[in-house]
N, C-alpha and C positions, 0 to 999 in steps of 0.2 A: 028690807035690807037695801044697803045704797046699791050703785053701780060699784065702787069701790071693794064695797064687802063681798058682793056678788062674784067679781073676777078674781079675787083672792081665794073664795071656797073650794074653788077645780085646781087651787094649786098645790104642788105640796109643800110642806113645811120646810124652811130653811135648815140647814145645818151650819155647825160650825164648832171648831175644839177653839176653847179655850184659850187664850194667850201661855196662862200658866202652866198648862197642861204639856204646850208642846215644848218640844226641845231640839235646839239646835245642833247641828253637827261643828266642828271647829271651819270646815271650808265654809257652810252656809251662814255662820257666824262673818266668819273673814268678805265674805260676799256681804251680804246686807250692810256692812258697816266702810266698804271699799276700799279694805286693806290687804294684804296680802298673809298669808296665814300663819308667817314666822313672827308676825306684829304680835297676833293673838296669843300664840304660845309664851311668848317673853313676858304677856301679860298675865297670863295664868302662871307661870312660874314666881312671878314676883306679888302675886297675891292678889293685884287687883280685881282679876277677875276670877269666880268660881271661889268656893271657900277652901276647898282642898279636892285636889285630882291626885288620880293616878299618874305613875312615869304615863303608861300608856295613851296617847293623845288622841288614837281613835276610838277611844271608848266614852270620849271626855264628851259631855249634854250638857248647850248652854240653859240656862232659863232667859225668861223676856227684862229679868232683873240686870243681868250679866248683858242682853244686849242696849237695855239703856245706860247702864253704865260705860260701853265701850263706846258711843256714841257722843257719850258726854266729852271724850277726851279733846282738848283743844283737835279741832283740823291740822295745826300745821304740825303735831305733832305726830296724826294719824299722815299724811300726805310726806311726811319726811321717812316713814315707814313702808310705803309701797316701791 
């Protein structure tokens, strides 16, 4: 066994979820994307984002789809929004 494999054996195994798996809150959504969180609501309202929500917007889970999509959106469009 090299040094490499040797120092790796005493270690433990990484973890990690998913991208898919997790889900974003609408603040941590509006964070990551550095908008402000009435951006993101206007955009789930008008369909962009998320396929269908609830009125209720604290219950609303982005996926990692929803945040590349909101990312994609021109900057000066996001930046005219905060």
């Amino acid at each position: 066994m090299g040094q490499a494999m040797e120092a790796a054996a005493g270690q433990s195994p990484v973890t990690a979820v998913l991208i898919d798996e997790a889900a974003l809150t609408l603040e941590e959504l509006a964070r990551a994307c550095a908008v402000d969180h009435d951006w993101v609501v206007q955009r789930v309202r008008t369909g962009i984002l998320m396929e269908s929500a609830s009125d209720d917007c604290v219950s609303w889970r982005f996926t990692s789809a929803d945040l590349v999509r909101a990312r994609r959106t021109p900057s000066n469009a996001r930046a005219a929004a905060s």
